[in-house]
N, CA and C atoms as a LAMMPS dump frame, in Angstrom:
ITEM: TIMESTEP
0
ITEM: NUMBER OF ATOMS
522
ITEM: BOX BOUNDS ff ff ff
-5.0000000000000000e+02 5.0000000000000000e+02
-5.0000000000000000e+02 5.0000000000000000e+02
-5.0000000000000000e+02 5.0000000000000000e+02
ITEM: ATOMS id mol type element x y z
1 1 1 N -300.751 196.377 275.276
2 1 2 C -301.047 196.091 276.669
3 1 3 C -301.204 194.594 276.901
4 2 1 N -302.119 193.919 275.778
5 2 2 C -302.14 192.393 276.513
6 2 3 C -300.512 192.008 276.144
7 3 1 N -300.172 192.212 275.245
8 3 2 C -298.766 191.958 275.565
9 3 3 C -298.015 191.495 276.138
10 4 1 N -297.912 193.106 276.905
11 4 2 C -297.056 193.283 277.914
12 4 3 C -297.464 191.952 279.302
13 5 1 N -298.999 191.911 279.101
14 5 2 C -299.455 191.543 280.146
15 5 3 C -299.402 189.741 280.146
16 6 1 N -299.227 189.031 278.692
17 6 2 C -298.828 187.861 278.796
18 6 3 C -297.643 187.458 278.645
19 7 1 N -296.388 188.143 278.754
20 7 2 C -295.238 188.006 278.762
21 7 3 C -294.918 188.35 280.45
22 8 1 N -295.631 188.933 281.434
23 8 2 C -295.884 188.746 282.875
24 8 3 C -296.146 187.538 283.106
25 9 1 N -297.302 186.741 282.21
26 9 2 C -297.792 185.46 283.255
27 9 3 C -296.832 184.241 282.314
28 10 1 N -296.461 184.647 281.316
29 10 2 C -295.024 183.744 281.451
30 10 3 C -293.684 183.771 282.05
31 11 1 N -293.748 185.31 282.754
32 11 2 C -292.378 185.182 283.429
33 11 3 C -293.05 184.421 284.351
34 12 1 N -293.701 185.1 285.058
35 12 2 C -294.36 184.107 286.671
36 12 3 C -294.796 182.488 286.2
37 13 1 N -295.275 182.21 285.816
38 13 2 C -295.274 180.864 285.695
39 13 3 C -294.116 179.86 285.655
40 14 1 N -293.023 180.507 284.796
41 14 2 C -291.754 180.349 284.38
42 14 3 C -290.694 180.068 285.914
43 15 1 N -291.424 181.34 286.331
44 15 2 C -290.564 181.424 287.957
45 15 3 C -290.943 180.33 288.311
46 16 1 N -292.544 179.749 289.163
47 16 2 C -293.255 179.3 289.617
48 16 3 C -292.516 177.927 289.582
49 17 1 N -292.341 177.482 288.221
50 17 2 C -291.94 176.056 287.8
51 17 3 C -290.574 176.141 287.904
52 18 1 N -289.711 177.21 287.654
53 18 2 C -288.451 176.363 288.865
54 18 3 C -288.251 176.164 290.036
55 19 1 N -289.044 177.286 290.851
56 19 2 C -288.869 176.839 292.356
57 19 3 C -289.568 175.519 292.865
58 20 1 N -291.042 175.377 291.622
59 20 2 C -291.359 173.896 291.806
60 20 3 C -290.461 172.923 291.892
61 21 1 N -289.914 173.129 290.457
62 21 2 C -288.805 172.114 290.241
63 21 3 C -287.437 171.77 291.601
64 22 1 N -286.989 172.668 291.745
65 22 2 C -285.669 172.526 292.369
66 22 3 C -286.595 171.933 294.052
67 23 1 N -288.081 172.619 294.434
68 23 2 C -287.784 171.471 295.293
69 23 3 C -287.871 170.776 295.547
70 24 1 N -289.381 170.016 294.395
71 24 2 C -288.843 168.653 293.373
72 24 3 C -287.797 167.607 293.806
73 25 1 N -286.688 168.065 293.113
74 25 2 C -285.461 167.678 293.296
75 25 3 C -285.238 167.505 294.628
76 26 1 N -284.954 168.743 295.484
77 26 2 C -284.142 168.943 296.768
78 26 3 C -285.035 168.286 298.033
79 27 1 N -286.305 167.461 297.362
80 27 2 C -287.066 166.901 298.814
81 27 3 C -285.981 165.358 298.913
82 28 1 N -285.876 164.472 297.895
83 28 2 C -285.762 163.556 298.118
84 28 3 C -284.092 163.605 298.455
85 29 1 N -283.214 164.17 298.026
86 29 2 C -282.026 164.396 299.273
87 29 3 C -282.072 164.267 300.448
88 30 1 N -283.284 165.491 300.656
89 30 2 C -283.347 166.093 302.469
90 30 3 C -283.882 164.345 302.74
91 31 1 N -284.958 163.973 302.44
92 31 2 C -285.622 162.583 302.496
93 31 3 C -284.813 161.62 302.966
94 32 1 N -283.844 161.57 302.141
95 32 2 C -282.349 160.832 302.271
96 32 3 C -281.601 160.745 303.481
97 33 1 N -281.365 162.283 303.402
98 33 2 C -280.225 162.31 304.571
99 33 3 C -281.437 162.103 306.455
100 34 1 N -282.367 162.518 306.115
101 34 2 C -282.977 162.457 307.374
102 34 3 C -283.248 160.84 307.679
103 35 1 N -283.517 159.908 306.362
104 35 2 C -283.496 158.553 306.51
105 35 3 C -282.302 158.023 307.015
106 36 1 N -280.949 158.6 306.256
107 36 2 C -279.988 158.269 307.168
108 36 3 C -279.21 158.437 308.22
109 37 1 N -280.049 159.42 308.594
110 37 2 C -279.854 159.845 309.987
111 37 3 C -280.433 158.998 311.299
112 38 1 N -281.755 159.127 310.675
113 38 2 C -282.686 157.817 311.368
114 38 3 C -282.073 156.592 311.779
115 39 1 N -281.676 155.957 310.725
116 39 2 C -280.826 154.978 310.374
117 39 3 C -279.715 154.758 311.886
118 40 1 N -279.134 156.076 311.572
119 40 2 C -278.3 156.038 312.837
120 40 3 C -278.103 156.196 314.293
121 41 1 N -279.325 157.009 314.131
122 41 2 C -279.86 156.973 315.607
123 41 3 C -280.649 155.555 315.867
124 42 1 N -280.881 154.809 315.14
125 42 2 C -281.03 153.267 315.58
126 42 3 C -280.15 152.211 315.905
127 43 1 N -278.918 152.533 315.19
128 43 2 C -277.788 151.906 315.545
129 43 3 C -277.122 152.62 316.988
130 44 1 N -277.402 153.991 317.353
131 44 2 C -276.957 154.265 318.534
132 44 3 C -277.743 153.826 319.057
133 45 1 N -279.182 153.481 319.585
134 45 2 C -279.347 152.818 320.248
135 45 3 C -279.519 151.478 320.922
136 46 1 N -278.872 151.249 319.625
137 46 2 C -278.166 149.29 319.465
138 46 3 C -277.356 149.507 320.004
139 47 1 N -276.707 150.661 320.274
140 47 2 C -275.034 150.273 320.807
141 47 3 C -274.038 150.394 319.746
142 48 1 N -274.653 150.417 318.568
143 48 2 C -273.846 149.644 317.37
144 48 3 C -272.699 151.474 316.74
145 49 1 N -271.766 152.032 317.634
146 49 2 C -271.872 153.078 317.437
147 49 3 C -270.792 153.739 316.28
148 50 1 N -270.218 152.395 315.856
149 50 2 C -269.473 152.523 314.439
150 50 3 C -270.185 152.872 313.239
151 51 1 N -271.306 151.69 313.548
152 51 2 C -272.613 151.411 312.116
153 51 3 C -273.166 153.495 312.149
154 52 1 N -273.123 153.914 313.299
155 52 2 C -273.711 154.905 313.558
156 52 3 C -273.032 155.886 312.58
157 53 1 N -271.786 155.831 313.041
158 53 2 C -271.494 157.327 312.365
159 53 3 C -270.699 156.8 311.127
160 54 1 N -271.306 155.778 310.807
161 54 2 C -271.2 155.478 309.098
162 54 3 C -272.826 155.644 308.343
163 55 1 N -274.067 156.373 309.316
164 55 2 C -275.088 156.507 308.682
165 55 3 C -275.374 158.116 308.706
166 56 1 N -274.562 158.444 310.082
167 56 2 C -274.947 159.654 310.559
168 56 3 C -273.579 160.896 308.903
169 57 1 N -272.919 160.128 309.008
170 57 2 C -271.47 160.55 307.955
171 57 3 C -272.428 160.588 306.756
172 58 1 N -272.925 159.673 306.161
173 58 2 C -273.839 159.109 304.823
174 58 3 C -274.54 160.844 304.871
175 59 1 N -275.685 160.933 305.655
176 59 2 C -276.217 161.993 306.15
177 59 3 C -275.873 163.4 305.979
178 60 1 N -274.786 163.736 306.696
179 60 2 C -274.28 164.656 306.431
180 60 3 C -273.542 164.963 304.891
181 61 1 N -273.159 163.713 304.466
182 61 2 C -272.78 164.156 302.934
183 61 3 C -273.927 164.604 302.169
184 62 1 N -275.309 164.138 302.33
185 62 2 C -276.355 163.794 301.58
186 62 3 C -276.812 165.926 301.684
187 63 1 N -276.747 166.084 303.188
188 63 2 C -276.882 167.346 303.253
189 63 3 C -276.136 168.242 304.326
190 64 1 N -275.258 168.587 304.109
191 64 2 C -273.715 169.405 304.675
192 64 3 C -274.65 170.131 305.769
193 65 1 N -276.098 170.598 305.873
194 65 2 C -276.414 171.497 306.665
195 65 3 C -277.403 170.967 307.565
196 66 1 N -277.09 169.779 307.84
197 66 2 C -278.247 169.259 308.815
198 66 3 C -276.975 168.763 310.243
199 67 1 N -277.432 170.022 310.991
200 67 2 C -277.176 169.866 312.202
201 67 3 C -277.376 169.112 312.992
202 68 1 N -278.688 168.479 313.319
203 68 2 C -278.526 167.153 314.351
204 68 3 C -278.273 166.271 313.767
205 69 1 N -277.632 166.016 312.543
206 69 2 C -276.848 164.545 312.274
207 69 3 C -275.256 164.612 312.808
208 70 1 N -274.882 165.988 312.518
209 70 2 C -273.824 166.44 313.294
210 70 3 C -273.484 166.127 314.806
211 71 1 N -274.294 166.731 315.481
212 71 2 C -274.59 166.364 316.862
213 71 3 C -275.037 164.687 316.984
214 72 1 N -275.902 164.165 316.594
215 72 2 C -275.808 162.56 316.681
216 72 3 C -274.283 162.023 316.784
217 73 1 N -273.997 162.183 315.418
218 73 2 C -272.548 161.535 315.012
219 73 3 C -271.337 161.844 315.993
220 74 1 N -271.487 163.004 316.607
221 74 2 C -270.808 163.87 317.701
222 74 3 C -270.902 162.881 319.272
223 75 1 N -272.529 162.41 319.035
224 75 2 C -272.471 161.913 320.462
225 75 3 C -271.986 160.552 320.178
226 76 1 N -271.909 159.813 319.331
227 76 2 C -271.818 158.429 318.265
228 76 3 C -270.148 158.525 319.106
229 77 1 N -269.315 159.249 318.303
230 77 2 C -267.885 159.461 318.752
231 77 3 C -267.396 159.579 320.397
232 78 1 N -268.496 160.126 321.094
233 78 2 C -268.224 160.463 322.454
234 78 3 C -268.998 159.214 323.182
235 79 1 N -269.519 158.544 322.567
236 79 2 C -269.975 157.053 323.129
237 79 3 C -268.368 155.95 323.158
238 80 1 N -267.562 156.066 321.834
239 80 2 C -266.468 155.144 321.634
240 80 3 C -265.638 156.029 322.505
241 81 1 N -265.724 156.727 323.123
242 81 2 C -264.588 157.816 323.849
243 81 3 C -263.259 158.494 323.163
244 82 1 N -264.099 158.733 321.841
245 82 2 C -263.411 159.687 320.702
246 82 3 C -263.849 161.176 321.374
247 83 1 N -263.53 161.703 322.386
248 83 2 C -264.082 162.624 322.624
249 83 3 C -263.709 164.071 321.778
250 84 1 N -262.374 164.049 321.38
251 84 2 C -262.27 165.633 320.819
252 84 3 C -262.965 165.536 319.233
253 85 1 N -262.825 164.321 318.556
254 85 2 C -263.804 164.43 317.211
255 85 3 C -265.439 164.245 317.64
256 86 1 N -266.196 163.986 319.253
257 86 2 C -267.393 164.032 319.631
258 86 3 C -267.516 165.731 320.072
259 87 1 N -266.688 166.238 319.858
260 87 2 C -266.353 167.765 320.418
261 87 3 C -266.391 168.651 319.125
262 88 1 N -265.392 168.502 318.17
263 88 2 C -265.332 168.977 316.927
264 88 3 C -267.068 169.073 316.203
265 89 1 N -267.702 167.188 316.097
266 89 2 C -269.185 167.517 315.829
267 89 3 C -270.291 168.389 315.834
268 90 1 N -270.166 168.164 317.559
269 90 2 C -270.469 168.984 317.982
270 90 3 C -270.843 170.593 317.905
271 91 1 N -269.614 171.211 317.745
272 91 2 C -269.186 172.536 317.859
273 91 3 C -269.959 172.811 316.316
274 92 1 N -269.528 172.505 315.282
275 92 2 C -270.112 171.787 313.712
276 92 3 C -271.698 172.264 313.556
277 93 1 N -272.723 171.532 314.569
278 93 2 C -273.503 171.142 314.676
279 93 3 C -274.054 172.777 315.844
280 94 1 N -273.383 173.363 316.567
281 94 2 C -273.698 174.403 317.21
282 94 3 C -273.608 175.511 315.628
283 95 1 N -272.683 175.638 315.325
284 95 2 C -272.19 176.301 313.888
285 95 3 C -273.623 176.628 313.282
286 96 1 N -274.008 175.309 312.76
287 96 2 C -275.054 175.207 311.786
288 96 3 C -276.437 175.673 312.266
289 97 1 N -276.711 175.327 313.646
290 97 2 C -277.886 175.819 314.779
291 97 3 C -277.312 175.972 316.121
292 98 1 N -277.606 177.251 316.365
293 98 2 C -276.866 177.82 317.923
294 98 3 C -278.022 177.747 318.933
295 99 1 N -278.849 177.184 318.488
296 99 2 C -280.209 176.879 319.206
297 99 3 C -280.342 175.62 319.263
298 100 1 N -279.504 174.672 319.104
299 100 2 C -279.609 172.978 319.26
300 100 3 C -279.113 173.124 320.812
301 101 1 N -279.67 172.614 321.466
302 101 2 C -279.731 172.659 322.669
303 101 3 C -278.663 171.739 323.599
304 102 1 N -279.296 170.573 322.623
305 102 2 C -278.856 168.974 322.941
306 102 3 C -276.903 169.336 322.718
307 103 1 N -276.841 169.777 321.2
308 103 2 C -275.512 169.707 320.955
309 103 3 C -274.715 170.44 321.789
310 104 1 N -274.896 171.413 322.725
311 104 2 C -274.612 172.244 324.083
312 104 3 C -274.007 171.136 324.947
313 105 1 N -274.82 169.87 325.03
314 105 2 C -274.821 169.34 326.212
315 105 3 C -274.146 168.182 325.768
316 106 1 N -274.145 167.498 324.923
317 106 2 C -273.164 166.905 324.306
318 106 3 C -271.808 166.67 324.331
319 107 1 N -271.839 168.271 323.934
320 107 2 C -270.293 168.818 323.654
321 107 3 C -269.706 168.937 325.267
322 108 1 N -270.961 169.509 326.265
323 108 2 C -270.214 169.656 327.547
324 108 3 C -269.793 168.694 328.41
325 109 1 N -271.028 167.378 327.676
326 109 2 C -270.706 166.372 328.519
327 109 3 C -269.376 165.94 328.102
328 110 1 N -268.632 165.732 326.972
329 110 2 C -267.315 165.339 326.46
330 110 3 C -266.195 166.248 327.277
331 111 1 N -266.509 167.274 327.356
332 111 2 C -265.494 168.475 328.11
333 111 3 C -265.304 167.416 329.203
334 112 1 N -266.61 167.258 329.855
335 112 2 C -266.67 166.74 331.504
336 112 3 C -265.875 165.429 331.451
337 113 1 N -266.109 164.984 330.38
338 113 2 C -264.64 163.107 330.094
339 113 3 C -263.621 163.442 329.906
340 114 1 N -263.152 164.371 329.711
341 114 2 C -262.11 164.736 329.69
342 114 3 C -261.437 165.851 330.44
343 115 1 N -262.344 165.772 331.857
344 115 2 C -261.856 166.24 333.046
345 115 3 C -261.755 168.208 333.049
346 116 1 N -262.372 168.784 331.728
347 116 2 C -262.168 170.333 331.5
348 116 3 C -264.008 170.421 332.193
349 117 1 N -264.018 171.003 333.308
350 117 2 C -265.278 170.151 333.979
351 117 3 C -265.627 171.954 333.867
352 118 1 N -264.946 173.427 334.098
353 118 2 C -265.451 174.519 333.772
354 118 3 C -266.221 174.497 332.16
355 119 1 N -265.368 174.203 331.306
356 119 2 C -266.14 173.9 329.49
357 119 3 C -267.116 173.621 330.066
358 120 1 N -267.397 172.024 330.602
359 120 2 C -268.529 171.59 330.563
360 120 3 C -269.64 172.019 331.147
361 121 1 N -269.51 172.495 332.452
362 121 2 C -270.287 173.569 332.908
363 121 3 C -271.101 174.594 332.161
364 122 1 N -270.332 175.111 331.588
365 122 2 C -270.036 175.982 330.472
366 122 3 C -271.186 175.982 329.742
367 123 1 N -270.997 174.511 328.911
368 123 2 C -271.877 174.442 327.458
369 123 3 C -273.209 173.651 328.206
370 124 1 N -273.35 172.777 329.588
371 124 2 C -274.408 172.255 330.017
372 124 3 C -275.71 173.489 330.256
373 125 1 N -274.517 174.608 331.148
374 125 2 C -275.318 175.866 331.193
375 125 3 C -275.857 176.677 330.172
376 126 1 N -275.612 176.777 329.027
377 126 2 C -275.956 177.107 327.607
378 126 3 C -277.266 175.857 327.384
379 127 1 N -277.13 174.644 327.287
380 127 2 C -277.753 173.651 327.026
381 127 3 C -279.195 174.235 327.592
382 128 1 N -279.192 174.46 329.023
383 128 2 C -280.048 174.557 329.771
384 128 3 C -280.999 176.276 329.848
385 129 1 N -279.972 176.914 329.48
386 129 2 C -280.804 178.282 329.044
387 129 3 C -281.876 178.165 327.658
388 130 1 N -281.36 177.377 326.656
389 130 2 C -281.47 176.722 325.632
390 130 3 C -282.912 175.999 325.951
391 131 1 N -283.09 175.248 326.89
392 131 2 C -283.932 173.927 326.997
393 131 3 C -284.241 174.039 328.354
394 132 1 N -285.076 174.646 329.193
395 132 2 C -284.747 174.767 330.476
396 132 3 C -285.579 172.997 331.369
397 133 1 N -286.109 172.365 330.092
398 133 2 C -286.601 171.189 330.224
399 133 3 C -285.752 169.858 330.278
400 134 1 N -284.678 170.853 329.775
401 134 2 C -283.362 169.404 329.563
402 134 3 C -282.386 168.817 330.521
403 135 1 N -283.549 167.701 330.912
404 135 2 C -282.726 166.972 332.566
405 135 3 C -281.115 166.542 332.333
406 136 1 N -280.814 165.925 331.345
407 136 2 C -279.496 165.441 330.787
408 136 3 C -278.431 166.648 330.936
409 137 1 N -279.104 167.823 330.959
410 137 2 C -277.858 168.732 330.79
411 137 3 C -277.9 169.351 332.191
412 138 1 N -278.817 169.556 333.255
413 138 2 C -279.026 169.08 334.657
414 138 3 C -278.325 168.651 335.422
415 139 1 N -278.315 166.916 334.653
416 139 2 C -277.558 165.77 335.443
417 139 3 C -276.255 166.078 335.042
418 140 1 N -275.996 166.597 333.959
419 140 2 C -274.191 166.619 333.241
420 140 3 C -273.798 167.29 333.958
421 141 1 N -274.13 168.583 334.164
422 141 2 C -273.803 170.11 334.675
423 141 3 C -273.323 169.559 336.608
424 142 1 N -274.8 169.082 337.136
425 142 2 C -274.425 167.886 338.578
426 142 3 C -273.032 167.344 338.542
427 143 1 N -273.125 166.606 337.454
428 143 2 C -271.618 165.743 338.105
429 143 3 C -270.446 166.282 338.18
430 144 1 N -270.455 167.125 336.931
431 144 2 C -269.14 167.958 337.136
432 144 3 C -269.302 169.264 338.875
433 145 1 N -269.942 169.807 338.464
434 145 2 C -269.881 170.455 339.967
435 145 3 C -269.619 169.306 341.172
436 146 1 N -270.022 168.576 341.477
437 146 2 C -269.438 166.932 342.243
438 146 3 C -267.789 167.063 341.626
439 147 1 N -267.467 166.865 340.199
440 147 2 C -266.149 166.591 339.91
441 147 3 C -264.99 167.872 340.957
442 148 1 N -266.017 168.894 340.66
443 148 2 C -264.89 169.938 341.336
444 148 3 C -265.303 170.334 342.654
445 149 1 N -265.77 169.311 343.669
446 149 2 C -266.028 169.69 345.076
447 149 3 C -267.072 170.033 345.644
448 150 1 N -267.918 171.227 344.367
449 150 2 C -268.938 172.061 344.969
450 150 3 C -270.429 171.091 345.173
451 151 1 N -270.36 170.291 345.86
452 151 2 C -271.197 169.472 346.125
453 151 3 C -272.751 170.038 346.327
454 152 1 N -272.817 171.303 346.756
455 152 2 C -274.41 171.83 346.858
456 152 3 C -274.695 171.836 345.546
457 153 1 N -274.127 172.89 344.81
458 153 2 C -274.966 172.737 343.209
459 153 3 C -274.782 171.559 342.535
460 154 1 N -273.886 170.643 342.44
461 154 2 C -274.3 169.129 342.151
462 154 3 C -275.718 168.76 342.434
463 155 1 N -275.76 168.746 343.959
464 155 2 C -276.797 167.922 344.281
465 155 3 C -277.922 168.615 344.038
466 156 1 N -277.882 170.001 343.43
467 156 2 C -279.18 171.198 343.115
468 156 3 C -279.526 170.848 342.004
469 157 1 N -278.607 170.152 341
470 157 2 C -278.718 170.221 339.707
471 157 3 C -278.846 168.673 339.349
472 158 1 N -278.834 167.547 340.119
473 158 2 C -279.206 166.464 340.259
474 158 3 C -280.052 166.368 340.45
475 159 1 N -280.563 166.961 341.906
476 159 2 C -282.32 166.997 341.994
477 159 3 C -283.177 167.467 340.887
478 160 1 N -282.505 168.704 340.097
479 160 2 C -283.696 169.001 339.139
480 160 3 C -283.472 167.965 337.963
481 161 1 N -282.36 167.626 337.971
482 161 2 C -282.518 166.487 336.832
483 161 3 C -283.716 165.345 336.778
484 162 1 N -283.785 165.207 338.756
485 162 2 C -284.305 164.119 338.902
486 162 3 C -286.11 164.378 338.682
487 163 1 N -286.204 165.801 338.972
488 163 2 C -287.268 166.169 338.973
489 163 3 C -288.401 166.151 337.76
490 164 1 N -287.468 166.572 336.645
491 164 2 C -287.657 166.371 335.368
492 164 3 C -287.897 165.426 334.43
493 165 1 N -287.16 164.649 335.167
494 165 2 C -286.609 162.91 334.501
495 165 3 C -286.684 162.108 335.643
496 166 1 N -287.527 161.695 336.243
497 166 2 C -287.347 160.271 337.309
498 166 3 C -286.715 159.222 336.854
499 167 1 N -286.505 159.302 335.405
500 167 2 C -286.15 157.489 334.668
501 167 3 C -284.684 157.864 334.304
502 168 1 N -284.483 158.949 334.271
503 168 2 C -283.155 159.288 333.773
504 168 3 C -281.887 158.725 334.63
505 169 1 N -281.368 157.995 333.873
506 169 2 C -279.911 157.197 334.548
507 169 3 C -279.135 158.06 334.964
508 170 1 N -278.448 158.481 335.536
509 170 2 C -276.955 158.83 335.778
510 170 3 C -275.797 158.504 335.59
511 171 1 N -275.37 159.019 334.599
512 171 2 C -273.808 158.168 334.339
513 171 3 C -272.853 157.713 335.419
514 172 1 N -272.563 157.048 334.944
515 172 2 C -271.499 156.236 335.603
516 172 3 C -270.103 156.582 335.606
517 173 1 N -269.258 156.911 336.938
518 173 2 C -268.086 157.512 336.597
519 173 3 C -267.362 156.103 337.032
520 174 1 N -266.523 156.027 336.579
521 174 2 C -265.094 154.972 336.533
522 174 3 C -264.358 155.377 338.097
């Protein structure tokens, strides 16, 4: 019987110390890639949006399953008006979490630059079921309804943008 019974607390211990181990190991990756993610969301807000998705890229190699580096790097691309690889990210980044909210709105706002203003609708409205706090996908969802005429829900979906976000800019159409 004791035996049996200390060849138990060496399996479990045994267990114990690899799952220690491996995540040990697997913190300072995640550590990594979230540093270089960081990284890049500082250069997007430098502007700097090359440096970006050469930190947000770093990132994602570091860990294939981190979705908002995806979506960063996504919006990184749709800043240089790479829009179908800010689209591809994106979608990537929905893949990995269908509950990223942001990457909804992202992706719809790129639809909307590239004039597919139903998509964008589309994924702003997802964004916003998602986040019902999220003025950006509000204001996105606004302009395109403006893009295609229907000027009441624009201006319905502007106001709540505005409501939400008083500081929130409005993009600028060309």
């Amino acid at each position: 019987m004791r035996q049996k019974s200390w060849y138990k607390v060496v399996l479990a211990f045994t267990l114990v110390l690899a799952v220690a181990t491996s995540l040990w190991f697997a913190a300072p990756v995640m550590d990594t890639a979230v540093s270089a993610n960081n990284q890049g969301l500082d250069y997007n807000n430098e502007g700097e949006y090359d440096k970006a998705i050469v930190a947000f890229t770093k990132a994602i190699e570091l860990d294939p399953e981190l979705a908002f580096a995806y979506n960063n790097r996504g919006w990184a691309y749709i800043e240089l008006g790479q829009y179908e690889q800010g689209i591809a990210d994106c979608t990537k980044a929905i893949e990995l979490d269908p509950e990223l909210a942001l990457a909804y709105n992202n992706r719809g706002w790129a639809y909307i630059e590239l004039g597919q203003y139903e998509q964008g609708i589309a994924d702003c409205t997802k964004a916003i079921e998602l986040d019902p706090e999220l003025a950006l996908a509000y204001n996105n969802r606004g302009w395109a309804y403006i893009e295609l005429g229907q000027y009441e829900q624009g201006i319905a979906d502007c106001t709540k943008a505005i409501e939400l976000d008083p500081n929130l800019l409005a993009p600028m159409k060309d």
